[in-house]
FIDRENBA-206668 format. One record per residue: x, y, z of N, C-alpha, C, O, CB in turn; residue in three letters. Coordinates in steps of 0.02 Angstrom, whole numbers, plus 50000, padded with zeros to 5 digits. Glycine has a CB too. Layout:
BEGIN
<node n_c1="X" n_c2="Y" n_c3="Z" ca_c1="X" ca_c2="Y" ca_c3="Z" c_c1="X" c_c2="Y" c_c3="Z" o_c1="X" o_c2="Y" o_c3="Z" cb_c1="X" cb_c2="Y" cb_c3="Z" aa="ALA"/>
...
***
This chain:
BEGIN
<node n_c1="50242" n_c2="50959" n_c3="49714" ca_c1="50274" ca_c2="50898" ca_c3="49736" c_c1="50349" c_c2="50906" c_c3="49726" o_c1="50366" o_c2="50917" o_c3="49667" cb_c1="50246" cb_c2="50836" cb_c3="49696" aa="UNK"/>
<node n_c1="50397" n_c2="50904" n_c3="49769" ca_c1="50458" ca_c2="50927" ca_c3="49771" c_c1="50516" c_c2="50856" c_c3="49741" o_c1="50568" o_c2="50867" o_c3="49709" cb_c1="50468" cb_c2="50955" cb_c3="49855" aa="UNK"/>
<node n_c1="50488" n_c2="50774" n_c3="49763" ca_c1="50507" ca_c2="50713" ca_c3="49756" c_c1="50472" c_c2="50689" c_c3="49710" o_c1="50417" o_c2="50681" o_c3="49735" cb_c1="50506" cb_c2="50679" cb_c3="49808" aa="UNK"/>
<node n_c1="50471" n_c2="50664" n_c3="49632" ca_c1="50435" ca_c2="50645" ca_c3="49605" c_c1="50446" c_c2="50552" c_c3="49595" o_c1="50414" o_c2="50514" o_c3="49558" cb_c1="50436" cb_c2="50693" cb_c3="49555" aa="UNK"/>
<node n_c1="50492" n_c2="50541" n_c3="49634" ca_c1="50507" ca_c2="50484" ca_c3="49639" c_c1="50469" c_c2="50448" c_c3="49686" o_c1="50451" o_c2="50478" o_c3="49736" cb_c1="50565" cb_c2="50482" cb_c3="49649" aa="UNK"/>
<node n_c1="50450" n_c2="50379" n_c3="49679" ca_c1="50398" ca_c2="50346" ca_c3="49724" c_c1="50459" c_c2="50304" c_c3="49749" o_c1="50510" o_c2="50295" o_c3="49716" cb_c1="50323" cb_c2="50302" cb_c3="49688" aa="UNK"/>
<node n_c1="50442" n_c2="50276" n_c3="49826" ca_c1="50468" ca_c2="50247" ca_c3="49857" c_c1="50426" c_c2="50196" c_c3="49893" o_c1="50372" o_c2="50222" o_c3="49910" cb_c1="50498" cb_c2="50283" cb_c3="49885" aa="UNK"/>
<node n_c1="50431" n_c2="50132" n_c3="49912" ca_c1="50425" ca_c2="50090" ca_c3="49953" c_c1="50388" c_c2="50139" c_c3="50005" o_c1="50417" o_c2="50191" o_c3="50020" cb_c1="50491" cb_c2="50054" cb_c3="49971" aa="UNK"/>
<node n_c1="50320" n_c2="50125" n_c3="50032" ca_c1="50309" ca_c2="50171" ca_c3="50104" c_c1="50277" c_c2="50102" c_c3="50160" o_c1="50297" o_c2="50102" o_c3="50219" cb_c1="50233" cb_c2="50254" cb_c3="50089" aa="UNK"/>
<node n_c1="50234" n_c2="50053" n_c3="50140" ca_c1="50201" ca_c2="49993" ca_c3="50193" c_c1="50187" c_c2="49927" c_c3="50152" o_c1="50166" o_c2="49928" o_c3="50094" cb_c1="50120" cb_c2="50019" cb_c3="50230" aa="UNK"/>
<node n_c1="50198" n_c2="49885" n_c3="50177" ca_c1="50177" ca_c2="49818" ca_c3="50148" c_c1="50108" c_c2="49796" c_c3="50182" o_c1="50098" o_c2="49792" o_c3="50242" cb_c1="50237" cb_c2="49761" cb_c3="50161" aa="UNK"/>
<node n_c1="50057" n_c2="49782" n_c3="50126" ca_c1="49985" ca_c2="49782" ca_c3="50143" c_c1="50005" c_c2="49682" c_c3="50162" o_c1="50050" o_c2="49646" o_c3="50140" cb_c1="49914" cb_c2="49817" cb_c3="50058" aa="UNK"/>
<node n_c1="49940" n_c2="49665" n_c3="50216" ca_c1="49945" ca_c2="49612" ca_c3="50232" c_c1="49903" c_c2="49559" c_c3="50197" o_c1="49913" o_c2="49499" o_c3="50187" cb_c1="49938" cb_c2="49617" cb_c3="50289" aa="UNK"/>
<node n_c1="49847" n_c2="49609" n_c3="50179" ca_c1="49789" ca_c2="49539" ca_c3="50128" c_c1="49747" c_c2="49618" c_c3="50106" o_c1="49741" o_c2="49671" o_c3="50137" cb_c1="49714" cb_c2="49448" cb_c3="50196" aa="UNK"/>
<node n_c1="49725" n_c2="49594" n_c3="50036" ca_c1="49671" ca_c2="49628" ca_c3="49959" c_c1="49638" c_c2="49663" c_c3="50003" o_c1="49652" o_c2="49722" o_c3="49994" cb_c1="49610" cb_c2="49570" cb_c3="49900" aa="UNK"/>
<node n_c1="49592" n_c2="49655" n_c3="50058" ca_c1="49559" ca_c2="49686" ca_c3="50098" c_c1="49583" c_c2="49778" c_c3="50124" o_c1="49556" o_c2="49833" o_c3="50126" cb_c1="49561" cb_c2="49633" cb_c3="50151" aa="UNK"/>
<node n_c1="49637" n_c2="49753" n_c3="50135" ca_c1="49673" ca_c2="49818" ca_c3="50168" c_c1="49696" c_c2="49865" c_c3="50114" o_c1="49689" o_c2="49926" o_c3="50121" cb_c1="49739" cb_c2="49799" cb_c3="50215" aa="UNK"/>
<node n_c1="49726" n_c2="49836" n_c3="50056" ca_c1="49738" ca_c2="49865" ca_c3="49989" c_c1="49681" c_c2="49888" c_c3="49961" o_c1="49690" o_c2="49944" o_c3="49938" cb_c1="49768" cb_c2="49822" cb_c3="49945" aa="UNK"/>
<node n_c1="49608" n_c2="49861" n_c3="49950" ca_c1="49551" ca_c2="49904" ca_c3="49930" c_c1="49555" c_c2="49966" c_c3="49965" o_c1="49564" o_c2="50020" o_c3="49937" cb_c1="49484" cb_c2="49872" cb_c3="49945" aa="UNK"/>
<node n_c1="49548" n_c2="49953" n_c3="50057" ca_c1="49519" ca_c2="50001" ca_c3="50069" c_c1="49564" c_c2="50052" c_c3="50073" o_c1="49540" o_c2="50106" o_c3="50056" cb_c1="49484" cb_c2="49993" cb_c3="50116" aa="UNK"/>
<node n_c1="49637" n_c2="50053" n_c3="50094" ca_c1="49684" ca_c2="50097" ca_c3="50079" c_c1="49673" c_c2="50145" c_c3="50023" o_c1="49671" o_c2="50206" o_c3="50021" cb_c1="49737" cb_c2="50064" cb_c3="50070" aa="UNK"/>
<node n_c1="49666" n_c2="50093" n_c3="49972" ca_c1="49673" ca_c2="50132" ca_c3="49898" c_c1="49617" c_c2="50173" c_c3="49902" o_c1="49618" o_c2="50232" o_c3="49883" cb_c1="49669" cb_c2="50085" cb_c3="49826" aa="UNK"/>
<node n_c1="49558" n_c2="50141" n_c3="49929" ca_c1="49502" ca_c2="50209" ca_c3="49911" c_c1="49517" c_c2="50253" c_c3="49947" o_c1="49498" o_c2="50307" o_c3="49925" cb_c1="49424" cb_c2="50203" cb_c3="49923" aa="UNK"/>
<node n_c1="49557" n_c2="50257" n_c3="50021" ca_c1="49580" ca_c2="50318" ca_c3="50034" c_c1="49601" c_c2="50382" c_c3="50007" o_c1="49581" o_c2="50440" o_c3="50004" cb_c1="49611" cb_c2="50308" cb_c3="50055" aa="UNK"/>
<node n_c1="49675" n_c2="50329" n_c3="49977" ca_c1="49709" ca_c2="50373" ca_c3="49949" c_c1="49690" c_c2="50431" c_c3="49872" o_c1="49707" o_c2="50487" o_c3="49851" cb_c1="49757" cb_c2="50329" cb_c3="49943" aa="UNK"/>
<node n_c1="49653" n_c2="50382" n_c3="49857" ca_c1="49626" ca_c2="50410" ca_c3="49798" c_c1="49573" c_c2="50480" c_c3="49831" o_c1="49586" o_c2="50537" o_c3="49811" cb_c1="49580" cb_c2="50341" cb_c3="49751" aa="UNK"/>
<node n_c1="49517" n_c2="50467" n_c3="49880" ca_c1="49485" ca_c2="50511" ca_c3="49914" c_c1="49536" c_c2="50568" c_c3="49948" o_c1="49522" o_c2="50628" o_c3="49951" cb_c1="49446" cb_c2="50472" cb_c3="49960" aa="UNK"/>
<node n_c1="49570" n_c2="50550" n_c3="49962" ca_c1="49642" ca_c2="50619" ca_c3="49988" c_c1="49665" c_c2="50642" c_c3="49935" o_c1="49694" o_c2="50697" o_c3="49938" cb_c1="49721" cb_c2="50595" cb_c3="50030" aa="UNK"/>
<node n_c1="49658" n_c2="50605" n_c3="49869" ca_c1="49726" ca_c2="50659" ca_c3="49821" c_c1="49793" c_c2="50624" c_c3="49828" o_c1="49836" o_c2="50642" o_c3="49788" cb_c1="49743" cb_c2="50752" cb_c3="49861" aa="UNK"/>
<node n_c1="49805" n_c2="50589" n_c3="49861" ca_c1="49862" ca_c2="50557" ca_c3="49856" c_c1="49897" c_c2="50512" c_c3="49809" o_c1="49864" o_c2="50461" o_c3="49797" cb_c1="49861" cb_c2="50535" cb_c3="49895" aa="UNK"/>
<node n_c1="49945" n_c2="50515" n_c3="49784" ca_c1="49993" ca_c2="50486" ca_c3="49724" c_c1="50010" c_c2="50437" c_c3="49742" o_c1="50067" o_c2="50441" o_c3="49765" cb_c1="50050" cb_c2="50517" cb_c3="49701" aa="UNK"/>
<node n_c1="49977" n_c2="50366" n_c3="49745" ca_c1="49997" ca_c2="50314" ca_c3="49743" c_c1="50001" c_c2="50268" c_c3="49684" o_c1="49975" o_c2="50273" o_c3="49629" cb_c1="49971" cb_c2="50296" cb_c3="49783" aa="UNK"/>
<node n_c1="50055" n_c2="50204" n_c3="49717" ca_c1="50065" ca_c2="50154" ca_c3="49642" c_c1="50045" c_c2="50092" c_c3="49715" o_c1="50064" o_c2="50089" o_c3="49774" cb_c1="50180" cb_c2="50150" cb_c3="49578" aa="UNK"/>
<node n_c1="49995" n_c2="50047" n_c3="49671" ca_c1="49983" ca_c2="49990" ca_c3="49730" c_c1="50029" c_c2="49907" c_c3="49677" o_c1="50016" o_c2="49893" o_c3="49618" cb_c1="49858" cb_c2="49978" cb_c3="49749" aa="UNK"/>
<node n_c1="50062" n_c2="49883" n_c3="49707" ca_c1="50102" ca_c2="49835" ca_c3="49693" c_c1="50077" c_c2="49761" c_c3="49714" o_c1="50103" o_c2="49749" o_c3="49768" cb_c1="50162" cb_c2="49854" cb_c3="49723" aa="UNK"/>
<node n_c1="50044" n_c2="49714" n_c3="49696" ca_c1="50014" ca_c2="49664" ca_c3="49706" c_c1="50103" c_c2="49604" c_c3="49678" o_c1="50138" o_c2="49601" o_c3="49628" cb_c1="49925" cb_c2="49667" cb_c3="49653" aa="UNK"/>
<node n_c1="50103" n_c2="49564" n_c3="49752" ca_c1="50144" ca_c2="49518" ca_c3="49757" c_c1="50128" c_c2="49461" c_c3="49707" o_c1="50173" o_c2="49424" o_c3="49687" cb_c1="50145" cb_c2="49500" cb_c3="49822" aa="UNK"/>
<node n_c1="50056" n_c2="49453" n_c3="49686" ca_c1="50014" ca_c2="49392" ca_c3="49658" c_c1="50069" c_c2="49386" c_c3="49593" o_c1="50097" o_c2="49434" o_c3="49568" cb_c1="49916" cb_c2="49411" cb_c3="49636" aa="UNK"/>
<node n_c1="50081" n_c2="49289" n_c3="49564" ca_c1="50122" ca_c2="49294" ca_c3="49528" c_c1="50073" c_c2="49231" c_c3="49512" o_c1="50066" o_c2="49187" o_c3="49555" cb_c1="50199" cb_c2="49303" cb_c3="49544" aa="UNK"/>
<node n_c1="50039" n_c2="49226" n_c3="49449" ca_c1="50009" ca_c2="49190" ca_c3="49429" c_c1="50058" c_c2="49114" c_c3="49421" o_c1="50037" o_c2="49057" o_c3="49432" cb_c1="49980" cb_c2="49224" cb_c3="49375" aa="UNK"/>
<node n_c1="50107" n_c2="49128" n_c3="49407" ca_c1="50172" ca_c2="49058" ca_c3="49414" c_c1="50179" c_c2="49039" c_c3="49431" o_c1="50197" o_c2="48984" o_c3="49411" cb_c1="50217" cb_c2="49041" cb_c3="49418" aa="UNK"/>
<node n_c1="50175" n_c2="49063" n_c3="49518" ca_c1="50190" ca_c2="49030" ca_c3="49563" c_c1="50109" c_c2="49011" c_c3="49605" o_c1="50109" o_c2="48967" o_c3="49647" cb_c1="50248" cb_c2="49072" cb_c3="49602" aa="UNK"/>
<node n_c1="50084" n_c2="49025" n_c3="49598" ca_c1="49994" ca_c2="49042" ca_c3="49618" c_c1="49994" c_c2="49046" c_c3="49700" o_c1="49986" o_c2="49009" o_c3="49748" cb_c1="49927" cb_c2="48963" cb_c3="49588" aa="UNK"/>
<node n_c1="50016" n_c2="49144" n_c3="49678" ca_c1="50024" ca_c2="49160" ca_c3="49725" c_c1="50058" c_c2="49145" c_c3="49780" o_c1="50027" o_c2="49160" o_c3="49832" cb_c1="49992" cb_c2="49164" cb_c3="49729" aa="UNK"/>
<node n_c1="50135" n_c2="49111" n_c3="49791" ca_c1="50160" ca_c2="49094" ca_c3="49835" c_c1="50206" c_c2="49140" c_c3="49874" o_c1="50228" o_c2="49128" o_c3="49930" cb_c1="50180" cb_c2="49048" cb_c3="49816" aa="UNK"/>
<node n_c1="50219" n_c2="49198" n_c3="49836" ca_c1="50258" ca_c2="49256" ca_c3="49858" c_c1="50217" c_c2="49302" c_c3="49883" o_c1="50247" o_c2="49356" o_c3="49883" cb_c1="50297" cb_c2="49286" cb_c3="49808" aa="UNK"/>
<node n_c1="50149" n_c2="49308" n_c3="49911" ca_c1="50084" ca_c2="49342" ca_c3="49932" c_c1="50091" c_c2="49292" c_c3="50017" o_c1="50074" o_c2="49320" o_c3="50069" cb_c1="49997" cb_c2="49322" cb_c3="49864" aa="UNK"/>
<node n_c1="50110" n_c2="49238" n_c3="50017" ca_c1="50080" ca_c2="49216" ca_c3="50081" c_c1="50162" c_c2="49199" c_c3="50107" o_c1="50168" o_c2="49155" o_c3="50149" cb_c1="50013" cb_c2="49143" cb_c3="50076" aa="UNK"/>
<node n_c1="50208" n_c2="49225" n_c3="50088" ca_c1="50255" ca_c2="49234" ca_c3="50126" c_c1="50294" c_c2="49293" c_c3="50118" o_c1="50350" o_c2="49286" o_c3="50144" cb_c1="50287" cb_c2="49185" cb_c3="50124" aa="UNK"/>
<node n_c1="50285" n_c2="49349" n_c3="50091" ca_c1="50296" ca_c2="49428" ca_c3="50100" c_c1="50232" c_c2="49493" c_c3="50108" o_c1="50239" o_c2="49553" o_c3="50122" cb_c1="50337" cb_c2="49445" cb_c3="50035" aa="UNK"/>
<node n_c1="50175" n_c2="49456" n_c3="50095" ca_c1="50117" ca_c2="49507" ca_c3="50132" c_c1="50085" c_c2="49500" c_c3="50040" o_c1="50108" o_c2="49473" o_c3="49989" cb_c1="50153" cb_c2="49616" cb_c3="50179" aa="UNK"/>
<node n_c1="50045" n_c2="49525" n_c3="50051" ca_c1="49978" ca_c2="49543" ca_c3="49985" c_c1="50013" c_c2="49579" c_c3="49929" o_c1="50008" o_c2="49564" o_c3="49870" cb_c1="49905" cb_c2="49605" cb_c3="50013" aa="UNK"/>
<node n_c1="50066" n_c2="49647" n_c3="49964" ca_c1="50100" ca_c2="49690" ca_c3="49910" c_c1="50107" c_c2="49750" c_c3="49960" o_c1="50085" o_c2="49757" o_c3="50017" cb_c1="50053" cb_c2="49707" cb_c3="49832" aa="UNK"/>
<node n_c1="50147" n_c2="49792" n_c3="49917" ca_c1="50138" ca_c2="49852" ca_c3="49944" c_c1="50127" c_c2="49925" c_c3="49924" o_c1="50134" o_c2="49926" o_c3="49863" cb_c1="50176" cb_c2="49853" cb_c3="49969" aa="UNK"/>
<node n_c1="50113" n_c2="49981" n_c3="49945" ca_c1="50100" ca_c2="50044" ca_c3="49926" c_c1="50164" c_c2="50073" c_c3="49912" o_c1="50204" o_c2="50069" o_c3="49958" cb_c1="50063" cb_c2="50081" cb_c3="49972" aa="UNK"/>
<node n_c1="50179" n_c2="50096" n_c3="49869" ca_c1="50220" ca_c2="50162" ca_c3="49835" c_c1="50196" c_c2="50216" c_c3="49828" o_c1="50138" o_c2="50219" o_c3="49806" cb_c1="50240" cb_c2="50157" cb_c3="49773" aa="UNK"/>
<node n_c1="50232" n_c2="50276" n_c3="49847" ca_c1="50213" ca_c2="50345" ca_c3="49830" c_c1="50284" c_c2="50393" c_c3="49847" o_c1="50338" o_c2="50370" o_c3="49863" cb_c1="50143" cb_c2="50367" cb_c3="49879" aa="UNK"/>
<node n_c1="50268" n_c2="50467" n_c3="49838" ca_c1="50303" ca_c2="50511" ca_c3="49839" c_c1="50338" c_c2="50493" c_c3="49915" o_c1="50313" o_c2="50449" o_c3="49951" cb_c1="50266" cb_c2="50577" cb_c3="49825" aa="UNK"/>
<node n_c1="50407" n_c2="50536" n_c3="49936" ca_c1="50429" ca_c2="50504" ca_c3="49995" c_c1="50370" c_c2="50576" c_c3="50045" o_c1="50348" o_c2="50579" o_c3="50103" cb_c1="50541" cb_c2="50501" cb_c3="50005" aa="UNK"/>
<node n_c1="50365" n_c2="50609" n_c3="50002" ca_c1="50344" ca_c2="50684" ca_c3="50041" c_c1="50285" c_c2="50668" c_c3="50072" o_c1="50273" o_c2="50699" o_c3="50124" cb_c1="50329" cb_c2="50755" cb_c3="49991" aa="UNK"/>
<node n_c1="50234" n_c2="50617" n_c3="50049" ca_c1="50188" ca_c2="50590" ca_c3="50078" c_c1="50178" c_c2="50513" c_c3="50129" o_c1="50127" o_c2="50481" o_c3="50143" cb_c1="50158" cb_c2="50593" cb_c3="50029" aa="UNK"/>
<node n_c1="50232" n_c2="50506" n_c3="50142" ca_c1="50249" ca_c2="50450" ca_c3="50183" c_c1="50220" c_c2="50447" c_c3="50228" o_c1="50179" o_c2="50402" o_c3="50235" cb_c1="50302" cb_c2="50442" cb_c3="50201" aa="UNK"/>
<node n_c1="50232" n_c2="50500" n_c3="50281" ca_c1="50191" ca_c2="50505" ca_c3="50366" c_c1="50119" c_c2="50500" c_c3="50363" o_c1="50084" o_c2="50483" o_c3="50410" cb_c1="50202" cb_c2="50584" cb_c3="50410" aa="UNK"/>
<node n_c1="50093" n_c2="50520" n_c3="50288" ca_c1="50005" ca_c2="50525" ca_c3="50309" c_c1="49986" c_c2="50475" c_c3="50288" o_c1="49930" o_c2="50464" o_c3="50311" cb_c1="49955" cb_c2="50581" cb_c3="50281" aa="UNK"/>
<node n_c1="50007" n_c2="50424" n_c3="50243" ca_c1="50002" ca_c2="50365" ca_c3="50213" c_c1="50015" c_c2="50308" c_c3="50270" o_c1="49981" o_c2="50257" o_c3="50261" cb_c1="50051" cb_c2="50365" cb_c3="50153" aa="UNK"/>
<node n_c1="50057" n_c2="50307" n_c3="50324" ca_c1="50077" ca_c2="50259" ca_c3="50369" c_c1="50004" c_c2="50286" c_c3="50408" o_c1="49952" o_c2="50254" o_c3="50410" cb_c1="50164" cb_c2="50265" cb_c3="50407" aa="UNK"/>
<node n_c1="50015" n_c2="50360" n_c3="50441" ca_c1="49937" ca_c2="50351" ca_c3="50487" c_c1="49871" c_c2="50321" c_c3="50440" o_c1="49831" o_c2="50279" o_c3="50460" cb_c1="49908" cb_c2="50440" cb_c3="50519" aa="UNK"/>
<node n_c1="49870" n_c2="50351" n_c3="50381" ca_c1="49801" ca_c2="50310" ca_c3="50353" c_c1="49800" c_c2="50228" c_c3="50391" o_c1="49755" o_c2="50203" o_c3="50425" cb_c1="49807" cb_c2="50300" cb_c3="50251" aa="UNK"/>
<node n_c1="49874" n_c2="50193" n_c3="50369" ca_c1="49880" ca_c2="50139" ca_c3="50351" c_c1="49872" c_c2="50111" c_c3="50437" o_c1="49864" o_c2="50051" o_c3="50447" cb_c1="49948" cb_c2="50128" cb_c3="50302" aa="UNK"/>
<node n_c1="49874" n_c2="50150" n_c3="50481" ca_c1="49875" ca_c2="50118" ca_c3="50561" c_c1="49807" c_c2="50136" c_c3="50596" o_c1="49785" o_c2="50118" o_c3="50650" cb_c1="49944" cb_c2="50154" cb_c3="50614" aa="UNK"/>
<node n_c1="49774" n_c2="50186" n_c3="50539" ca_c1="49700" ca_c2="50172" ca_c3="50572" c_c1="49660" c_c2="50132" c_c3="50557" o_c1="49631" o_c2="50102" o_c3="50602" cb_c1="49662" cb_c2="50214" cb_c3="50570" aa="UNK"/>
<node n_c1="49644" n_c2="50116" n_c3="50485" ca_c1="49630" ca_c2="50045" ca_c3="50459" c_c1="49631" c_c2="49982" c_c3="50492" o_c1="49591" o_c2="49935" o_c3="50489" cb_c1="49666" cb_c2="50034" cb_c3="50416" aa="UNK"/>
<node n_c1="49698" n_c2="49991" n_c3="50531" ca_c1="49733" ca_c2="49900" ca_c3="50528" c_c1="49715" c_c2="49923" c_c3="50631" o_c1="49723" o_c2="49874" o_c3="50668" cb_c1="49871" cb_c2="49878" cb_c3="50481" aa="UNK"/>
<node n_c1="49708" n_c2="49945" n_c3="50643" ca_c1="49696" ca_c2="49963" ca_c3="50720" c_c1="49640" c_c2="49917" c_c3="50730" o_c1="49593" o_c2="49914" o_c3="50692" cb_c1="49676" cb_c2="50045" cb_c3="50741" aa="UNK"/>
<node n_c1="49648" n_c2="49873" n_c3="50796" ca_c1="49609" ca_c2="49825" ca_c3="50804" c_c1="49557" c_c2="49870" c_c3="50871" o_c1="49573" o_c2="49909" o_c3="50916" cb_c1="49657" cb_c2="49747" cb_c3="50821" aa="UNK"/>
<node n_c1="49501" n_c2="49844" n_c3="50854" ca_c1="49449" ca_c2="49891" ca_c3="50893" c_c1="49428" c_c2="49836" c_c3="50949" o_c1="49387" o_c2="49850" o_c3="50992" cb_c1="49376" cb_c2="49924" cb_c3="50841" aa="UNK"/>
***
């Protein structure tokens, strides 16, 4: 891994897409950090007006993390 720094890569839209992402990523080997917007304070009000949360990871893995993330969300 040449970047050991995680970066911002997609903002997940709802828990749904963040499960299944994550079991992806985990099934690839991939170095992710998953970031949940949920703020018990506000109950949850920063979730339904910036998305669910988003994925972090290496920048080196960016491109395969966006296609994961556009086959998932691809409406059939």
């Amino acid at each position: 891994m040449s970047d050991d720094r995680y970066e911002k890569i997609v903002i997940l839209n709802n828990e749904v897409e963040a499960i299944l992402l994550e079991s992806i990523l985990q099934e690839c080997n991939i170095p992710y950090l998953l970031k949940s917007y949920h703020d018990s304070a506000y109950d949850g009000l920063w979730q339904s007006q910036m998305g669910w949360g988003h994925v972090e990871a290496p920048s080196e893995y960016k491109k395969e993390i966006l296609r994961l993330y556009k086959d998932i969300t691809k409406k059939k």
